[in-house]
C-alpha positions in Angstrom: -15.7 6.0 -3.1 -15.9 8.2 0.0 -12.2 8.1 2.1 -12.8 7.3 5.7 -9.7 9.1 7.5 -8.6 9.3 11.0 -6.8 11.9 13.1 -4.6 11.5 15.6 -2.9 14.4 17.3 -2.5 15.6 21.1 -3.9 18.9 19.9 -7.3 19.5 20.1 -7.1 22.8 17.7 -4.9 21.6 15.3 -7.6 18.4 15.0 -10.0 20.8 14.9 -8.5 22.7 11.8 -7.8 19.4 10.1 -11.4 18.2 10.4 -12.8 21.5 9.2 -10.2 21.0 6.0 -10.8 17.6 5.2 -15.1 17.6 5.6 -15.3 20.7 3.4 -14.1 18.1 0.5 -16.4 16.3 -1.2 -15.6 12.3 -0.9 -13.5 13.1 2.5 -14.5 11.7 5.8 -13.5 12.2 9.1 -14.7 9.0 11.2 -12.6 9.6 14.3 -9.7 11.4 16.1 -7.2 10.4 19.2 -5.1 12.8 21.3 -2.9 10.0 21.9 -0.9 6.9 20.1 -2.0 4.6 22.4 -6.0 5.8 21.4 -5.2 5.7 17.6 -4.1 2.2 17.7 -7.8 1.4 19.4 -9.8 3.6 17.3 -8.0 2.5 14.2 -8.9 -0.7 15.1 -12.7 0.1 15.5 -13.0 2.0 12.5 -10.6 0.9 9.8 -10.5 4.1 8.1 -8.8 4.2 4.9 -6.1 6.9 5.7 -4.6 7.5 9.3 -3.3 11.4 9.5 -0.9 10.1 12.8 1.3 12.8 14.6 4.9 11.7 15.3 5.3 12.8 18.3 2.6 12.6 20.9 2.1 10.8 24.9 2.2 7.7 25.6 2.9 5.9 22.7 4.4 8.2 19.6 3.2 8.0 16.1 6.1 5.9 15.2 5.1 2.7 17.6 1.9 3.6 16.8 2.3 2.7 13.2 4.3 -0.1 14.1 1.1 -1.3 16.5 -1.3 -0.8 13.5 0.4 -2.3 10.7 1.5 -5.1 12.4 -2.2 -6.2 14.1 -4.7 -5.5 11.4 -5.1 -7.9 8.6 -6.0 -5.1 5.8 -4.4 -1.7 7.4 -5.0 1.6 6.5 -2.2 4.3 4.4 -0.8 6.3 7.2 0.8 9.8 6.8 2.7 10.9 9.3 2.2 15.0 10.6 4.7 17.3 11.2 6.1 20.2 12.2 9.7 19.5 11.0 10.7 18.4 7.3 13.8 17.0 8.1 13.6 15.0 11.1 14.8 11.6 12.2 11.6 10.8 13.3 9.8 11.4 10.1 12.3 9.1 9.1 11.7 6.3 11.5 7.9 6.5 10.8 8.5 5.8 7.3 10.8 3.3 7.8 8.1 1.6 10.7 5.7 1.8 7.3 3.8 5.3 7.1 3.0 5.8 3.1 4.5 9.5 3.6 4.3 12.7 6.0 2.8 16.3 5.9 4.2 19.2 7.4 1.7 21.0 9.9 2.0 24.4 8.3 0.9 22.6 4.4 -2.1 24.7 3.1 -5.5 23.1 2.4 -5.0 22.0 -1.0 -1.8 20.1 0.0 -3.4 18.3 2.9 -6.4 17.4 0.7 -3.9 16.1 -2.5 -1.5 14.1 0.1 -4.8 12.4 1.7 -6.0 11.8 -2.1 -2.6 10.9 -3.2 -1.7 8.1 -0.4 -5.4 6.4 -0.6 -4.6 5.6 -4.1 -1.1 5.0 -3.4 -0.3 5.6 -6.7 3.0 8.0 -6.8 5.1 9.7 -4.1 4.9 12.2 -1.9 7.6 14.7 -1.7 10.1 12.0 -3.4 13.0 14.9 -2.9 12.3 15.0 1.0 12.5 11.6 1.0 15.8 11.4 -0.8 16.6 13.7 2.0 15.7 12.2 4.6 17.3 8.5 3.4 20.4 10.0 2.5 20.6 11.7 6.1 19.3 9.3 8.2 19.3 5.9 6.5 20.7 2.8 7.1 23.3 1.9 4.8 24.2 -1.8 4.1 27.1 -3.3 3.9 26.2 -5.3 1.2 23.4 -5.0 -1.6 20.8 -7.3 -0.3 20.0 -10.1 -2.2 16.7 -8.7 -4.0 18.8 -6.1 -5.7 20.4 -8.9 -8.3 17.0 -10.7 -8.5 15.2 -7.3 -10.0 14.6 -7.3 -14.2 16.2 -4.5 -15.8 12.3 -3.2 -16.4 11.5 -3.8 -12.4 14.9 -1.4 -11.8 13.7 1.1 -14.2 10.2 1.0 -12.8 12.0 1.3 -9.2 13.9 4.2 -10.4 10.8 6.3 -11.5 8.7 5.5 -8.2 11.3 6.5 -6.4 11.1 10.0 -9.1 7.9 10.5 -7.9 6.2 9.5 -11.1 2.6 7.9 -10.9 1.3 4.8 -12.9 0.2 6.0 -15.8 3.6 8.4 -16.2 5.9 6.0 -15.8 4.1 4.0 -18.6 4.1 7.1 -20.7 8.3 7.3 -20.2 8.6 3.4 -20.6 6.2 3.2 -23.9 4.1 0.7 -22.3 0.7 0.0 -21.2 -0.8 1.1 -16.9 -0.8 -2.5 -16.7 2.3 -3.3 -17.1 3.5 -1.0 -15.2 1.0 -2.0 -12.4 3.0 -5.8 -12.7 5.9 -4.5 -12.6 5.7 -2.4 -9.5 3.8 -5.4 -7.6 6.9 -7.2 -8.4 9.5 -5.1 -7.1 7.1 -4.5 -4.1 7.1 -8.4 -3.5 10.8 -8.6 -4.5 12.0 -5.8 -1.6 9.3 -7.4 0.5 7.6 -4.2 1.2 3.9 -2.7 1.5 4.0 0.0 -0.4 5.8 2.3 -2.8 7.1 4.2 0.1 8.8 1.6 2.1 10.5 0.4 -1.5 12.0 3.7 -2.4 13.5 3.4 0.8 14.7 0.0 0.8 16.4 1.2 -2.9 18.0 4.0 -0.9 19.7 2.2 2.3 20.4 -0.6 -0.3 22.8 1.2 -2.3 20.1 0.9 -5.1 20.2 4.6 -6.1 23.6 5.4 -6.0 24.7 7.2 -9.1 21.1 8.3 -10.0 
C-alpha cells in the first residue's frame, strides 16, 4: 500500500529536499505541500494523505494549531510528525501533546526520514522513546493526582504501557511478554481507550505527566 504524505513547511528548499527524499522510495508519495499552517489544514483536508510531515513553527497558524485544526475536523485523520530544527523544544512538546504521532529533526539523513515516515504510518512502536522521555520530563504537565485510568489498567495493560513507552513494536513486546501479536494488539487498544488517547504517542505521554512511569 503506497503512503500518501504531505509537507508542510514555509521553506520552499527544504520541501524541495524532502520531496526529492521521500519519491526516490518505492511506496512513498508526495500528494501535496503548504508553506503555511493555515494551507496544511486546507490541503490536508483535500487530500487526506496518510502521513502529514508539519513544521512547528511557520506564519499564520504554527504547526501546533495546525494539528490541533486537523485532528479535531476530520473524521479519519492522518499520523502527523512534527519537523524540526531543535530536539529539545517546548514546542515539539506541545505538538505532541496537541496529537502529532512524533517529530523529526531537520538535519535527520534520508534513511531516518524514510523509517520515521514508515514507522508512524504503521504506528506500530515509538519514535525516539528517549527524546520523548525528555521532553515529558522537561516540559510536562505533572498532576496532582494519578488520574483515574491509572487504577482501572490490568497489570498486563501496565506492562504493555511500560514497553510502548520503551519503544518496543508489536510483535517485540509479545516476544518479552511470551504471548501472541494479538494479544498484544488488545492490549494496547485497551490502554489507548483507557487513557483516552489516539495513539501510542499521546499514551506514553499521558503515562509520563500521570506519574505513571515514575520509578521506571
Amino acid at each position: 500500500m503506497t503512503i500518501r504524505i504531505v509537507l508542510a513547511d514555509d521553506e520552499r528548499m527544504v520541501r524541495t529536499a524532502l520531496r526529492a527524499i521521500l519519491t526516490a522510495e518505492p511506496g512513498l508519495e508526495v500528494v501535496g505541500e503548504a508553506a503555511t499552517g493555515a494551507e496544511a489544514v486546507s490541503v490536508v483536508r483535500e487530500l487526506a494523505p496518510d502521513v502529514v510531515l508539519m513544521d512547528v513553527r511557520m506564519p499564520e497558524t504554527d504547526g501546533i494549531r495546525a494539528t490541533e485544526q486537523i485532528l479535531a475536523t476530520l473524521p479519519d485523520p492522518p499520523r502527523i510528525v512534527v519537523v524540526t530544527t531543535f530536539e529539545n523544544d517546548a514546542y515539539v512538546y506541545e505538538a505532541l501533546r496537541a496529537g502529532a504521532s512524533g517529530f523529526l529533526l531537520k538535519r535527520a539523513d534520508a534513511d531516518a526520514l524514510v523509517q520515521a515516515v514508515r514507522l508512524v504510518a504503521h504506528s506500530d512502536s515509538l519514535l525516539f522513546p528517549a527524546a520523548v522521555r525528555a521532553l515529558a520530563t522537561e516540559y510536562g504537565r505533572a498532576k496532582a493526582a494519578p488520574p483515574a485510568w491509572v487504577a482501572r489498567l490490568t497489570g498486563r495493560e501496565s506492562e504493555v504501557l511500560r514497553l510502548m513507552a520503551a519503544g518496543l513494536t508489536n510483535a517485540e513486546i509479545a516476544g518479552r511478554m511470551g504471548v501472541g501479536p494479538a494479544t498484544v494488539k488488545t492490549h494496547v487498544a485497551a490502554v489507548l481507550a483507557k487513557t483516552a488517547t489516539r495513539d501510542r504517542t499521546q499514551a506514553v505521554i499521558a503515562a509520563y505527566e500521570a506519574g505513571f512511569m515514575n520509578g521506571t
